[in-house]
C-alpha positions, 0 to 999 in steps of 0.5 A: 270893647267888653267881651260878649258872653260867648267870647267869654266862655272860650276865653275861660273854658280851660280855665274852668278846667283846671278849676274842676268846677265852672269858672266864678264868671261863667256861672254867673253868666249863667244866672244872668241868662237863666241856663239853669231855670231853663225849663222853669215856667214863668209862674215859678220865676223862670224864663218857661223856654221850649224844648226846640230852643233849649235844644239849639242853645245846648248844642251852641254851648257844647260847641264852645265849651263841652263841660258847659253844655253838659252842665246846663243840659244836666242841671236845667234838665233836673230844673225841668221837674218844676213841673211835677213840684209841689207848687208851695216848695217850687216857689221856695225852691225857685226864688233863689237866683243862683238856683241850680239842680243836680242829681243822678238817674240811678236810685241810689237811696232808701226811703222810709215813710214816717209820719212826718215825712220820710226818712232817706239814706243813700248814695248817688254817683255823678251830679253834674254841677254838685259843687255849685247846685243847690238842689239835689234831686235823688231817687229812692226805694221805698221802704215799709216802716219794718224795713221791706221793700213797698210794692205797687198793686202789681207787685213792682218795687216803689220808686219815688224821687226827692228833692234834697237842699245842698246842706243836707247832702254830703258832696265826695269828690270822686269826678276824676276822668278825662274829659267833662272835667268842669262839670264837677259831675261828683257824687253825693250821700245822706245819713238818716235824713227826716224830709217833710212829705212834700219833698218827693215828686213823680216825673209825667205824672200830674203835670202842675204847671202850663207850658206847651211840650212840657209832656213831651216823653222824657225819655226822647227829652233826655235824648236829644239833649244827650245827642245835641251836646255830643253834636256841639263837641263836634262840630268844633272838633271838626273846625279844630282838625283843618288848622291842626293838620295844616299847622302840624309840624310834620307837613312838608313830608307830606306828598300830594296824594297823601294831603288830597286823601286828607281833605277827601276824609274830612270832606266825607267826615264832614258831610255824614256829621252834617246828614246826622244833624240834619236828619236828627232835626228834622225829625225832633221838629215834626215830633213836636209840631205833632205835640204841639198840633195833634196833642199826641206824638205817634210811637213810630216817630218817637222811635225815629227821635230816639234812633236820630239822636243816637245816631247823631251821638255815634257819628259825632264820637266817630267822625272825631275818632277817624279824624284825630290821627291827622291832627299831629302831636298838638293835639295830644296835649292836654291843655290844647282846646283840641285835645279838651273837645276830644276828651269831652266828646268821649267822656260824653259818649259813656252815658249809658243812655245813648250807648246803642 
């Protein structure tokens, strides 16, 4: 029987590892369900998913297999700009099946406004997914012709995002860290690039396509994606521990007392993982049947979605940490599954955004 994609994705998650890259038949499974076009609306090409369900299949990905669920949170995450697109460039955009966007936060550019269009130079760590993406999207400053810095009537620096294609950036290989290894969350640099004024976009601005939630708040947007995927790790870290420490070598040494304040620990582990997750739930579902009903999420519960999400992130990484000890020698090698979710879980939880 033809493995379904879920068995698939186990079976070839170290392999993706070893790559630095996710494995050829993953992607294109990934094409096949459309991950990347997650948030793109069907006017566009794309399957125009809600954010409670997107969240629910990341979570499901990170569980079987971290640097897959970080990849499609990334790179759909980007793909989620559609909406802000020029609707003449998305439709080009969009038409390509293997369509994938990766980019960086940070503004890590210039960009000089010509007649033309814009001149843009820079350089931008970590895009998830650079070695497969097709889309890179970059944030710049805006620059006056005569090289100052533009500001806005309130006297602020100008930001603006663009939308570059593969062949006119640079990908530097430089994603060398412990955990998340598949992502290929490598960086990316453009000299004196021309693009034509279409290419830039502002986030929660003129919202161009119609799709419930699409203005839901990106900054509790990119949290809760953030949170579900350390959520995912998780919870098959802590399958990963009964049979690790059942199976350790070292068993037999030890007494009753010390096997019972294991289970006691993991049953207590368990439980505050499991409160979190519920908690974190419950709370992103009432803010967007608030969206959904009154059109407006009150700020007290966008609090609430930030502080759940953050606090399911730290309970994840911590339950892991109290845990681990008891997992034996196995798990400190590299090449187990449990030693990989360990490390992806860690790596995850250095994104700055969910730090406190």
């Amino acid at each position: 029987m033809e493995l379904n994609w879920k068995d698939k994705v186990k079976e070839l998650a170290s392999a993706s590892e070893e790559l630095g890259t996710l494995h050829p038949e993953i992607l294109e499974i990934a094409y096949q369900q459309e991950w990347f076009k997650l948030y793109v609306p069907t006017k566009y090409g794309g399957p125009g998913k809600l954010l409670p369900e997107i969240l629910r299949l990341e979570e499901e990905l990170a569980y079987l297999d971290g640097s897959l669920g970080w990849t499609i949170t990334l790179c759909s995450g980007a793909g989620w700009f559609a909406g802000f697109l020029d609707p003449t460039l998305a439709n080009e955009v969009f038409a390509d099946r293997t369509v994938c966007f990766a980019g960086s936060g940070a503004v890590g550019g210039t960009a000089t406004e010509t007649k033309n269009g814009y001149i843009i130079n820079g350089h931008w760590k970590y895009a998830s997914g650079a070695l497969h993406a097709t889309i890179f999207t970059a944030n710049c400053k805006m620059l006056t012709a005569d090289g100052s810095t533009m500001l806005s009537a309130n006297g602020e620096e100008v930001i603006k995002s663009f939308i570059l294609f593969k062949d006119e950036i640079n990908i530097l290989p430089g994603w060398s860290y412990f955990g998340l290894v598949a992502t290929g969350s490598h960086a990316f640099d453009t000299e004196n690039l021309l693009v034509p004024k279409n290419r830039t976009f502002e986030i929660n601005k003129e919202i161009k396509v119609d799709i419930p939630g699409f203005d839901y708040p990106f900054l509790q947007l990119a949290e809760t994606t953030l949170a579900v995927n350390s959520c995912g790790m998780a919870k098959r870290f802590l399958e990963l521990v009964q049979t690790s420490f059942y199976e350790r070598s070292g068993l037999k040494r030890y007494s009753e007392d010390q096997i019972v304040f294991f289970e006691a620990e993991f049953t207590r582990c368990k439980s505050e993982f499991e409160n979190a997750r519920k908690d974190f739930f419950e709370v992103f579902d009432l803010s967007w049947d608030s969206l959904m009903n009154k059109k407006s999420i009150e700020a007290h519960l966008l609090t609430s979605v930030s502080k759940t999400s953050r606090k399911l992130a730290h309970t994840s990484r911590e339950v892991c940490d109290t845990l681990f000890p008891y997992c034996g020698l196995e798990a400190a090698k590299k090449n187990t599954e449990i030693n990989r979710v360990w490390r992806d879980i860690h790596t995850a939880s250095q994104h700055a955004l969910l730090t406190f």
